[in-house]
C-alpha positions in Angstrom: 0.0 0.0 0.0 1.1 3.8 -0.6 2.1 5.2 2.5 0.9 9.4 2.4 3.4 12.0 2.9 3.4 14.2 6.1 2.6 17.3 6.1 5.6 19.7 6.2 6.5 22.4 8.8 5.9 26.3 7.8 8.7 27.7 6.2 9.9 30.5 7.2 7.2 33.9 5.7 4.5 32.2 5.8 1.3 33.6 6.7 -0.9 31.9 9.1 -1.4 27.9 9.1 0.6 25.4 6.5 -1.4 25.1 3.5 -4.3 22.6 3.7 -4.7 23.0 7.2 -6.1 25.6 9.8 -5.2 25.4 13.4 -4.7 21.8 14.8 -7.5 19.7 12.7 -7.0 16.2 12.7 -8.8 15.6 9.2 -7.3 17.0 5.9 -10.0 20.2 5.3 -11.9 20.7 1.6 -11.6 23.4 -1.0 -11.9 24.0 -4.2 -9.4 22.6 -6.7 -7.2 25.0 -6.3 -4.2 26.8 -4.9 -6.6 29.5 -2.8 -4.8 32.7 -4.4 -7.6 33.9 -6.7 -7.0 36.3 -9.2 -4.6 38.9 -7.4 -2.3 35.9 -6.2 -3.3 35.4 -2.2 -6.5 34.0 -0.8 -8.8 36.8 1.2 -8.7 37.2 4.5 -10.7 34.5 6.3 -12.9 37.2 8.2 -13.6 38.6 5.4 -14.8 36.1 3.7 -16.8 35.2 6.9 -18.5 39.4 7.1 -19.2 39.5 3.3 -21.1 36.6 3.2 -22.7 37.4 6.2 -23.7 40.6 5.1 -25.8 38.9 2.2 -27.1 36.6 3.9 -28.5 39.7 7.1 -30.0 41.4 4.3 -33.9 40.0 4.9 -33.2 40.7 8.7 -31.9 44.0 8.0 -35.4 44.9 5.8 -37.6 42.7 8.8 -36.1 45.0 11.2 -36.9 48.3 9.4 -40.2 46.9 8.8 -41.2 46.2 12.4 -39.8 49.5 13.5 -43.5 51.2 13.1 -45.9 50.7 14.2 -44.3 50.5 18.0 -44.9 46.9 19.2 -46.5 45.9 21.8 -45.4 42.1 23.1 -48.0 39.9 25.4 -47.8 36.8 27.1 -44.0 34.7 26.7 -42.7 37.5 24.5 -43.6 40.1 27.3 -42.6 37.5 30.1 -39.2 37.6 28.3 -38.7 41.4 28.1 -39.9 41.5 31.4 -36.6 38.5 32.6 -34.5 40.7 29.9 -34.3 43.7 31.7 -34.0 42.0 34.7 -30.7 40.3 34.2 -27.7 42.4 36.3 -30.5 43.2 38.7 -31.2 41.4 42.2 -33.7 39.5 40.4 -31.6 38.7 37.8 -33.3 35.3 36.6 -32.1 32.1 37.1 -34.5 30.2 34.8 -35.9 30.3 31.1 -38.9 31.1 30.0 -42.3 29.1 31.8 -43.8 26.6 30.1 -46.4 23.6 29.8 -44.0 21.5 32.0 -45.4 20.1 35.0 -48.3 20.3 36.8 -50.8 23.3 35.5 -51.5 25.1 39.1 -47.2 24.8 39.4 -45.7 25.0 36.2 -42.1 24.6 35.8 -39.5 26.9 33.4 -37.7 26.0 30.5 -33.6 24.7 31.9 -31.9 28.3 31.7 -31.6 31.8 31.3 -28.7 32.1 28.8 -31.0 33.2 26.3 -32.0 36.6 28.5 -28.4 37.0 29.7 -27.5 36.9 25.5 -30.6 39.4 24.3 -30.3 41.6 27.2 -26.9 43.7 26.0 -28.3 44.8 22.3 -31.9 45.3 24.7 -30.0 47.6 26.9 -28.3 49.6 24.0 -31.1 50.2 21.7 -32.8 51.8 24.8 -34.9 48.9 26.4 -38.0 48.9 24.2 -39.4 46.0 22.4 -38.0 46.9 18.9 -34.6 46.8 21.4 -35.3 43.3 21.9 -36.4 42.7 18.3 -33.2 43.6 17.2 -31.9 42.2 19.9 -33.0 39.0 18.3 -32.1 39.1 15.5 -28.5 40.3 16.7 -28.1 36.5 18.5 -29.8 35.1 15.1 -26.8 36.4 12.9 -24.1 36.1 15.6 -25.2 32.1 14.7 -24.5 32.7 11.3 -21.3 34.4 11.5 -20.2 31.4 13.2 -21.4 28.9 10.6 -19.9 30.4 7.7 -16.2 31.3 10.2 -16.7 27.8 10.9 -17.5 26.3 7.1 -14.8 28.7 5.8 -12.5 27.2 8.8 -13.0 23.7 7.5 -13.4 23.9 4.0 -12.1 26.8 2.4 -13.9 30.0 0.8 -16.1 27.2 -1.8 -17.5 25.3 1.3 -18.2 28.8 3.2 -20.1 30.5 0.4 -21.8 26.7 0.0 -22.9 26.6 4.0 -23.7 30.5 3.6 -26.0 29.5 0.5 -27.9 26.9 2.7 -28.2 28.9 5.5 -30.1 32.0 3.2 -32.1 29.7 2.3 -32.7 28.4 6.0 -33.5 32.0 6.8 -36.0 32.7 3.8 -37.8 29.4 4.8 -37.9 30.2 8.5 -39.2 33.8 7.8 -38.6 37.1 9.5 -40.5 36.5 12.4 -39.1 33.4 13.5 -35.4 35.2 13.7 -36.4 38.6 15.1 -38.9 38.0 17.5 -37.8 36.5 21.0 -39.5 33.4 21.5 -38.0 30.8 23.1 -38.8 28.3 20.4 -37.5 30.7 17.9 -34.2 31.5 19.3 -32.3 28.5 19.1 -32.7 26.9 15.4 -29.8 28.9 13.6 -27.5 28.0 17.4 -28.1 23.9 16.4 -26.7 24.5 12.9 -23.5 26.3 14.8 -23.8 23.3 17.4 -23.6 20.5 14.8 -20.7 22.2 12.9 -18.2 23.0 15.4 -19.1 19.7 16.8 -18.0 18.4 13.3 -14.9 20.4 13.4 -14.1 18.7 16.7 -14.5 15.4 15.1 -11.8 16.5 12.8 -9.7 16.8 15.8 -9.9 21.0 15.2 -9.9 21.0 19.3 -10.1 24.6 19.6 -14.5 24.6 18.6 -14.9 22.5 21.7 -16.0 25.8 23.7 -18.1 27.0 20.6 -19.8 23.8 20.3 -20.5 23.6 24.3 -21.5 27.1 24.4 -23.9 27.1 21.6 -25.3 23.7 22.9 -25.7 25.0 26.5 -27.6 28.0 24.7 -30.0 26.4 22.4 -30.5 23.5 25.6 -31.5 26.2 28.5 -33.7 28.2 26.0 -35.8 25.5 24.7 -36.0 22.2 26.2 -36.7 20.0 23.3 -32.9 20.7 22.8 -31.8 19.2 25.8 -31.7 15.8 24.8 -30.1 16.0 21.0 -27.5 17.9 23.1 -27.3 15.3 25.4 -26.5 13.1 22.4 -24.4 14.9 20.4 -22.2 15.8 23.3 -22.2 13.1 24.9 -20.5 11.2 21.3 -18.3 14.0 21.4 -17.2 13.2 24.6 -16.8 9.6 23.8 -14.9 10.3 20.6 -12.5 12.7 22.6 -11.6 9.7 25.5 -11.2 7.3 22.7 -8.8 9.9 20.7 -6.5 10.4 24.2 -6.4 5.9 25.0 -5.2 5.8 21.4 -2.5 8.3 21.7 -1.6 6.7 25.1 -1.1 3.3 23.6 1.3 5.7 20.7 -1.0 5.2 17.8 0.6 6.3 15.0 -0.7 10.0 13.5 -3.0 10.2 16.9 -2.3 13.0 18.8 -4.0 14.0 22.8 -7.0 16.4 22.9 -6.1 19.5 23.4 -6.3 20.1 27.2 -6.9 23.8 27.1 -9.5 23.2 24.6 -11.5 21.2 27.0 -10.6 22.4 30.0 -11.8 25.7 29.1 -15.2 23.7 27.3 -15.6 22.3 30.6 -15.4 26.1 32.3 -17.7 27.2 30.1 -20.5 24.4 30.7 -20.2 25.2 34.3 -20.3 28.2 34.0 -23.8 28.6 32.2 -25.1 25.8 34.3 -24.7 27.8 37.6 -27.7 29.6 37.4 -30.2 26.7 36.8 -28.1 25.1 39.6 -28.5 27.9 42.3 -32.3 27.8 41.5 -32.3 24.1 42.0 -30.6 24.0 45.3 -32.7 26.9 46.6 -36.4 26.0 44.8 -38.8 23.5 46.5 -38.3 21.7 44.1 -36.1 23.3 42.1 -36.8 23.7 38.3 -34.4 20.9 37.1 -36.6 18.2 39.4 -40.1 19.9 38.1 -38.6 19.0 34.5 -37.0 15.4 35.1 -40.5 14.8 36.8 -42.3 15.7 34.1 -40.7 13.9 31.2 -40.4 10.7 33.5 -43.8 10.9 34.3 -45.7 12.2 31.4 -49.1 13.3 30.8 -50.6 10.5 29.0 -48.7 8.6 26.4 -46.1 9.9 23.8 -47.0 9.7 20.5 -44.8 6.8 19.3 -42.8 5.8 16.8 -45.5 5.6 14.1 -46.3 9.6 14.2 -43.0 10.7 15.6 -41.7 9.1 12.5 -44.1 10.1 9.8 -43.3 13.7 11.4 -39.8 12.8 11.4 -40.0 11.6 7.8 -41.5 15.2 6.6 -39.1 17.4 7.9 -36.4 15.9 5.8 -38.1 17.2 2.5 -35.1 19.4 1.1 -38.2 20.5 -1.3 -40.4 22.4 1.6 -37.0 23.5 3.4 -35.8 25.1 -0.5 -39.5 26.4 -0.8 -42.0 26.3 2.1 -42.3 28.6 5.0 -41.6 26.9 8.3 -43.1 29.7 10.5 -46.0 28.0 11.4 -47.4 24.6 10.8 -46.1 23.3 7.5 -46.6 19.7 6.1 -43.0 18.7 4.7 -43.6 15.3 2.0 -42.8 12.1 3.7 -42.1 10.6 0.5 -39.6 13.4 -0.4 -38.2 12.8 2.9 -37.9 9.0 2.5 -36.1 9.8 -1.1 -33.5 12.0 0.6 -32.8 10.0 3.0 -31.9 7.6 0.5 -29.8 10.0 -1.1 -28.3 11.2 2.4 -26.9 7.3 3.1 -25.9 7.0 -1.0 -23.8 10.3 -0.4 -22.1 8.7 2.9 -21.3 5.8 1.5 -19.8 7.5 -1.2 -17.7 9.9 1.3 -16.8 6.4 3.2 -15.5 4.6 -0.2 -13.5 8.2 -1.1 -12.4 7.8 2.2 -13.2 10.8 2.7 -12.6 11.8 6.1 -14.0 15.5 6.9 -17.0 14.6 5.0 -17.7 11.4 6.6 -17.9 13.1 9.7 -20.1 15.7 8.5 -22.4 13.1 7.7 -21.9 11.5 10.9 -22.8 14.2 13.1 -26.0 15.2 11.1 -27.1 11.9 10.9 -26.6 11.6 15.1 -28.6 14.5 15.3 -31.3 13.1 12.7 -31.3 9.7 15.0 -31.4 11.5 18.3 -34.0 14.0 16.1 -36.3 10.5 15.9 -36.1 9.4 19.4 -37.1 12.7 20.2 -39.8 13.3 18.3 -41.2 10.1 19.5 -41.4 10.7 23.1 -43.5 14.4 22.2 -46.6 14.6 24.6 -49.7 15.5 23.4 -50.4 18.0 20.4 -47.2 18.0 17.4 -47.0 21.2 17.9 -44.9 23.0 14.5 -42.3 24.9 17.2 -41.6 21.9 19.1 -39.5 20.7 16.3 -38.1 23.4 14.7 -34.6 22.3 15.2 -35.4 19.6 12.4 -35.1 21.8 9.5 -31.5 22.9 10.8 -30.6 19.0 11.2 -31.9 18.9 7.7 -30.0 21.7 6.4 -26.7 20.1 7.5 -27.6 17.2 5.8 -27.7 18.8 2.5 -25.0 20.6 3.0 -23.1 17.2 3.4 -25.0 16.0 0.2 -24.2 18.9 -1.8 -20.5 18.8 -0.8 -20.1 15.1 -1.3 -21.2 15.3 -4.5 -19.3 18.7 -5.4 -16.4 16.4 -4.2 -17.0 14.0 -6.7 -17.4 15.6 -9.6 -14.1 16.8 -8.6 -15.5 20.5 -8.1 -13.4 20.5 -4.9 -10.1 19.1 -3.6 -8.9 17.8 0.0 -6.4 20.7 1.3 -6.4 24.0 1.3 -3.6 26.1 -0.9 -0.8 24.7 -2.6 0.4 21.2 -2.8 3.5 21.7 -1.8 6.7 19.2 -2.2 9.8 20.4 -0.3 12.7 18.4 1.0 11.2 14.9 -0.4 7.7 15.6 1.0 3.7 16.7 0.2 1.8 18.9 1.6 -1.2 17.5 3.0 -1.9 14.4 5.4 -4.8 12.7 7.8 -3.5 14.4 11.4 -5.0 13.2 14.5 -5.3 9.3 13.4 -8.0 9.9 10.5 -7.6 8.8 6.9 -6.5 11.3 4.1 -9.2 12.6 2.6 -6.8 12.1 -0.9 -4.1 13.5 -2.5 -4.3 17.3 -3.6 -5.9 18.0 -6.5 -4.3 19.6 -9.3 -5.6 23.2 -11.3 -8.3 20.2 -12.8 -9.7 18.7 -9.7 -8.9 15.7 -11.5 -5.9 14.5 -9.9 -3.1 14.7 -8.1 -0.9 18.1 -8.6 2.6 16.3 -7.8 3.9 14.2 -10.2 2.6 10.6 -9.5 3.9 7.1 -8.7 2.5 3.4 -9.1 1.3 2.1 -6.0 3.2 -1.4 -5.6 -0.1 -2.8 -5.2 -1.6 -0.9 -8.2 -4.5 1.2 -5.9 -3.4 4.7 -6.3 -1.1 7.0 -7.5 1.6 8.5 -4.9 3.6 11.6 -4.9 6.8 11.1 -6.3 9.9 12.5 -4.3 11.0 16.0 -5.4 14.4 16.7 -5.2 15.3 18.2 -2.1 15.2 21.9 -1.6 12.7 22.4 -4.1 8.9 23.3 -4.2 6.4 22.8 -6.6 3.1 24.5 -6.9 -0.4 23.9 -8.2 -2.0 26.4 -11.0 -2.9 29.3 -9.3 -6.6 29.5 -11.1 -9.3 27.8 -10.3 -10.7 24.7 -11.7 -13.9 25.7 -14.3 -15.7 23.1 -12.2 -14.6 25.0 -9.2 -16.2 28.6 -10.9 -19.2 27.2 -12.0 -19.6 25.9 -8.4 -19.1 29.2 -7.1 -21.3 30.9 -9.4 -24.1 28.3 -8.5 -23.7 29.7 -4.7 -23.6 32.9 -5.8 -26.8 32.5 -7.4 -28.3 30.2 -4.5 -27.2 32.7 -1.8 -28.3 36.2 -3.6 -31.8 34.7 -4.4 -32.7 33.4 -1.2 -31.5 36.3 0.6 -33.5 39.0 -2.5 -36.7 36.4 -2.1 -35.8 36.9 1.8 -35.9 40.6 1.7 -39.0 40.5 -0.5 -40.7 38.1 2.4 -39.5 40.8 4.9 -41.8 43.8 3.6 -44.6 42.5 4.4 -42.9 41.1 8.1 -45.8 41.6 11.2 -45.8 40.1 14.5 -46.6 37.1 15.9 -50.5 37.3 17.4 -50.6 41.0 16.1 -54.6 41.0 16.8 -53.5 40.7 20.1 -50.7 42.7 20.3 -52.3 45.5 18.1 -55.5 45.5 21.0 -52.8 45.8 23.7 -51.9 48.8 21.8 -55.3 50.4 21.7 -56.1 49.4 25.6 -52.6 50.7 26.8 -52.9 54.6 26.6 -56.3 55.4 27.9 -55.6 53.0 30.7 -52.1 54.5 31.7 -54.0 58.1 31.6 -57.1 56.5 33.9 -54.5 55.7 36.6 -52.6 58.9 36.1 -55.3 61.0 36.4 -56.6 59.0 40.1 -60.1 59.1 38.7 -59.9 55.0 39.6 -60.0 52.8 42.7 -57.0 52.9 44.2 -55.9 56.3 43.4 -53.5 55.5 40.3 -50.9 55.2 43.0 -50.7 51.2 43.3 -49.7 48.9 43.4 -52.5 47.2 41.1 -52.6 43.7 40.9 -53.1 42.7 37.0 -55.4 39.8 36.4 -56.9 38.2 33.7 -60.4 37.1 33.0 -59.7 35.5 29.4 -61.6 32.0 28.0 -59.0 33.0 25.2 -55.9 33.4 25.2 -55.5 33.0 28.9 -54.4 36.5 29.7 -51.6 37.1 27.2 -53.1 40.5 26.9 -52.5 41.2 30.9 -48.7 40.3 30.9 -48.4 42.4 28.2 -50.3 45.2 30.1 -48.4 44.3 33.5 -45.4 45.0 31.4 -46.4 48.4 29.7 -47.7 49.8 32.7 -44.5 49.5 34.9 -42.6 50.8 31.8 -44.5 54.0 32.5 -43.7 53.3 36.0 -46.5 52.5 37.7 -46.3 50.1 40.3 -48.2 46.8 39.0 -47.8 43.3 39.8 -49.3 40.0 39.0 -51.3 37.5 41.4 -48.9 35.4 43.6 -49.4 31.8 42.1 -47.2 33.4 38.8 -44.1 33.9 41.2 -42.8 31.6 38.8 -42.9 33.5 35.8 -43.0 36.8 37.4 -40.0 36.6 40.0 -40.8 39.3 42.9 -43.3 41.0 40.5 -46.5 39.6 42.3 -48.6 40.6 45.2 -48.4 38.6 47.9 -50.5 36.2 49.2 -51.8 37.5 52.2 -52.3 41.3 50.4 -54.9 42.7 49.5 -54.1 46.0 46.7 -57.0 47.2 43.8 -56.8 45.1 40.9 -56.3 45.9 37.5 -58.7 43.3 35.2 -58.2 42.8 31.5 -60.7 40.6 30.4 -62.0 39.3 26.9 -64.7 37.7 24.9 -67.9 37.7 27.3 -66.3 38.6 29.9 -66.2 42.5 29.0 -70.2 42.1 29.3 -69.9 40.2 32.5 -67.7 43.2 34.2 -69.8 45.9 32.5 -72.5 44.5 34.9 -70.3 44.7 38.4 -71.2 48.4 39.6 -67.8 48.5 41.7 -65.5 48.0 38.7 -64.6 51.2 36.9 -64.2 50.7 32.7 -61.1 52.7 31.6 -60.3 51.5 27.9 -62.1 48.9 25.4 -61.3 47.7 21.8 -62.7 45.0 19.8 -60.5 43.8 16.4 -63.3 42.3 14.7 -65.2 43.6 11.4 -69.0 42.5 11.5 -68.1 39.6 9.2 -65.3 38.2 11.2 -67.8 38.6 14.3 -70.2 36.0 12.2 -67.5 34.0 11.3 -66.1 33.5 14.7 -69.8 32.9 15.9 -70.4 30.1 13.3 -67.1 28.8 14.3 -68.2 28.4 18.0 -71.1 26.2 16.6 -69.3 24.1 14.4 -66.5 23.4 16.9 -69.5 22.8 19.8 -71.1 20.4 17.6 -68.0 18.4 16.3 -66.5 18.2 19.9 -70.0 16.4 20.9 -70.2 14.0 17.9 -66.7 12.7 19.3 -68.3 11.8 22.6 -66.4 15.1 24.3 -69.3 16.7 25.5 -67.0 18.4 28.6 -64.6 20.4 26.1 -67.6 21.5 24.0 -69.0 23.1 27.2 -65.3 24.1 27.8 -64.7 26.1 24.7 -66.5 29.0 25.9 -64.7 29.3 29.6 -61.2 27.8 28.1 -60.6 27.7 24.7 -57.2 27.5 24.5 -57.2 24.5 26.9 -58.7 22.6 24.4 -57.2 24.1 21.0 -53.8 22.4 22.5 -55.4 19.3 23.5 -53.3 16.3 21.2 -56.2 14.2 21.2 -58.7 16.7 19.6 -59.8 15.9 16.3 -57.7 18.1 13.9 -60.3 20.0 11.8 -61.8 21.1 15.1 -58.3 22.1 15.9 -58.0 24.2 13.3 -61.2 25.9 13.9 -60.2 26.7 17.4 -56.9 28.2 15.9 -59.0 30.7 13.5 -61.6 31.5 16.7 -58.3 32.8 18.4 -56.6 34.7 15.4 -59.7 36.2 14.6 -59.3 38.0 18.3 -61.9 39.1 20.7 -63.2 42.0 22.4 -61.1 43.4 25.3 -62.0 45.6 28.0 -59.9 46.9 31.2 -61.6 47.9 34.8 -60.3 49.1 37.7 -61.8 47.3 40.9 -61.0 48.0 45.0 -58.6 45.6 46.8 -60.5 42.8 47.6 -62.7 42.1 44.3 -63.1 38.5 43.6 
């Protein structure tokens, strides 16, 4: 067999890493078939490479964020609970917890793991001035921050071709997801570009590149605290990754030849920063009763029913591998991705891996490696959901799915011979090529010449008649590759071009018309806010205006989305208001407590606005209702259709319920799902809203 050269120290004026390899990766790293000079004879500057592309690919952000700017926003329910834990964090009650959600018991809910995702939002918050466009952009900030990574990352392991490739996929990603999903600071939202970032530096620690370790623990810890359907792909990804790493440092123990230790800065400092963003949730778990962490463990031990198996969390699975919805559809809301298109890539995804594993080609093989982990773990996942498949809980999919066709796309770029292992020139000096598989992997190839077709050092017989080996140069001298690239390498590049200035123009285009999420609700909040704020200012109310006020809800809606957002508006203005004292756990020390008694401020909807009209102590300081005549019609006929269904399915208790709880039974997994998605136009059609002023005491 051929033996493969080693890679040769830098000489003496050379810039920056040996050619073909960046840092300390393990695995030879991809480019185009080329030396890497371009036209004025030395590659650009890695960064950038990194800021231009990242600039094209911001552009729909950029236009979502001037969009949103007017009219001023107005957030309810998690996305005001999350401003509110924003500006919180450098405060005694900075928060120790994420966001609260359905976990746990209903009268006790418990919070998603962490609260890296406020710590992250809360400096662009603070220097925009603290207002909800702050924390739109804000948003959007931590969604291109991911970005930025992806492509430093892509252009880290494979060269400017592979970075403008990923930066091509991600525009896409972006277009698909849509504006609101990466400006608006929903938990659910906020993590989807961090698992691409995850799975790549992961990937570039496969390839031994040590240094991502940090990256890929710090994204993971992100994306895991803010949502916690990300806690166990992390667990699994990691957790490999961890494996891999022990295994790497036995090998180089027992002197494996070409295997070289872990890097122990690299994960000594991974390890600091794990601890680090896990002290919070810690201090909260030693000091709750129960802590946070034991409300969530419960809850996924225990359950609320039965998960939905294998047989839906697969067909769900199956459809959120369709690279035709990802390429086309818009994922910002529930989207039904083709199982058989999913199947079919799939199918292509294992052909393209067992072509990288016949190339032996190392740095892709891993790529596929890692993806397909975090497709597998992706499966298990989406097995174990309780209750309704809600589109948000599995956002993270189309990421997963992203990375695969990246891996796809580059494999076969690969072999069409579009791109060659190494970056730069193929170097022979002193008897030796440039290029080699560091850290115990297999050479991804010999470096390709100016043609991508083969090898750019004269070549050898193998003995055994496999491949072709570099030939010995004399020693002392150096041979180059053609410093142009390949025409197979420029039509590549002007395919991404294409790719990545469409998506992010279609992007831009989808941007214009960007509103928010629940903007019924959020544009009634803005109606309801201002002659409420002037009632309590001008003392003509219960209580004075001087507060506190306890804010309540009487909602069969939305239940109350509209009164966190008011709770949140009203101490912006600076009047003292809290919330009732069993939402300590969303609201921190904002809440009455329980033995006090303070005038209440009551935002109610629906019938209820009727309902406090009648009570002669309560004082009406600001009304709105949404609804045109023929939406009120619609909604009514609604309310019929979805009372009669419910009763036909033998649920004769949430058709009485619909009226006093609607959303209660709109999330219910086990409704049917056309009566589902009546419920879900009921709600977006809105509802009246009222807000009274009642004395301390008011049931």
């Amino acid at each position: 067999m051929a033996t493969r050269p080693a890679t040769p120290a830098p000489r003496p004026g050379d810039r920056g890493p040996t050619d073909g390899e960046w840092g300390r990766s393990g695995a030879k790293d991809l480019d185009v078939a080329t030396d890497g000079s371009g036209a004025g004879g030395r590659s650009p500057r890695p960064i950038l490479v990194t800021l231009g592309l990242l600039a094209v690919v911001a552009v729909p952000l950029v236009v979502a964020l001037a969009v949103l700017q007017s009219p001023r926003w107005y957030p309810i329910g998690d996305l005001a609970q999350t401003e509110l834990r924003v500006g919180e964090v450098g405060t005694a009650d900075t928060p120790l917890v994420g966001l609260a959600g359905r976990i746990g018991p209903p009268e006790d809910p418990g919070s998603h793991p962490g609260p890296l995702s406020f710590y992250a939002l809360a400096p662009v918050y603070r220097l925009l001035g603290s207002s909800p466009f702050a924390l739109q952009a804000a948003s959007a900030a931590l969604s291109l921050l991911a970005v930025g990574l992806a492509i430093g990352i892509a252009r880290r392991r494979g060269g400017w071709l592979f970075a403008l490739g990923t930066a091509a996929v991600l525009a896409v990603l972006v277009r698909s997801l849509g504006p609101r999903v990466l400006t608006e600071p929903w938990n659910p939202y906020i993590p989807v570009l961090w698992w691409v970032v995850v799975l790549l530096s992961v990937w570039s620690v496969w390839c031994d590149d040590d240094v991502l370790l940090p990256v890929a623990v710090g994204a993971a810890c992100l994306a895991s605290q803010t949502h916690v359907p990300y806690a166990g792909l992390v667990a699994v990804v990691l957790g490999a990754t961890a494996l891999r790493l022990a295994w790497r440092a036995v090998r180089a123990r027992r002197g494996a030849e070409g295997v070289r230790m872990p890097s122990g800065v690299a994960v000594a400092v991974a390890v600091a920063v794990g601890v680090v963003a896990w002290i919070p949730p810690l201090i909260d778990e030693l000091t709750g009763d129960p802590g946070n962490i034991t409300v969530i463990v419960r809850y996924f031990l225990g359950g609320e029913g039965e998960p939905v198996g294998l047989g839906s969390g697969g067909s769900l699975w199956l459809s959120r591998l369709d690279p035709l919805t990802l390429l086309t559809g818009t994922l910002d809301g529930p989207v039904a991705g083709n199982r058989v298109l999913g199947a079919l890539f799939v199918l292509v995804w294992v052909a393209a891996a067992v072509l990288a594993w016949r190339r032996r080609d190392t740095v892709l093989l891993r790529l596929h490696q890692v993806a397909g982990l975090a497709a597998l773990a992706g499966l298990a996942s989406m097995s174990r959901i309780y209750g309704a498949l809600h589109y948000y809980l599995v956002l993270w999919a189309w990421s997963t799915t992203a990375v695969a066709v990246l891996a796809v796309v580059a494999t076969g770029a690969r072999a069409l011979g579009v791109a060659a292992p190494g970056r730069g020139r193929a170097r022979v000096a002193d008897g030796h090529a440039a290029g080699s598989a560091r850290g115990g992997g297999h050479d991804a190839g010999p470096v390709g010449d100016a043609s991508g077709a083969g090898p750019a050092v004269e070549p050898t017989a193998d003995p055994a008649g496999a491949s072709p080996a570099a030939a010995p140069a004399p020693a002392g001298t150096t041979r180059t590759a053609s410093s142009r690239p390949t025409g197979r390498a420029r039509t590549a590049a002007a395919v991404g071009v294409v790719v990545l200035v469409v998506a992010s123009a279609a992007g831009a285009v989808q941007a214009l018309d960007a509103t928010q999420s629940s903007s019924v609700y959020s544009e009634t909040l803005a109606e309801v806010t201002p002659p409420t704020v002037a009632a309590l200012e001008g003392g003509e109310v219960p209580g004075g205006g001087e507060g506190p006020y306890e804010v309540r809800a009487d909602d069969p809606y939305v239940i109350g989305v509209q009164a966190y957002g008011l709770f949140t508006e009203l101490r912006r203005e600076g009047i003292d208001a809290r919330l009732p004292a069993r939402l300590e756990s969303t609201a921190g020390d904002h809440v009455v407590a329980p033995d006090e008694q303070v005038p209440v401020i009551v935002v109610a909807t629906g019938p209820r606005v009727d309902d406090w009209r009648a009570r002669p102590e309560a004082v009406e300081v600001a009304s709105a209702d949404p609804r045109s005549p023929e939406e009120v019609a619609r909604q009514e006929e609604l309310f019929d259709r979805v009372q009669r269904r419910l009763r036909e399915e033998g649920r004769a208790d949430q058709a009485d319920m619909v009226e006093q709880n609607l959303l209660v039974v709109a999330v219910d997994g086990e409704v049917p799902s056309d009566v589902r998605d009546d419920l879900d136009e009921i709600i977006d059609l809105g509802a009246p809203t009222g807000v009274f002023v009642a004395p301390a005491g008011t049931p």
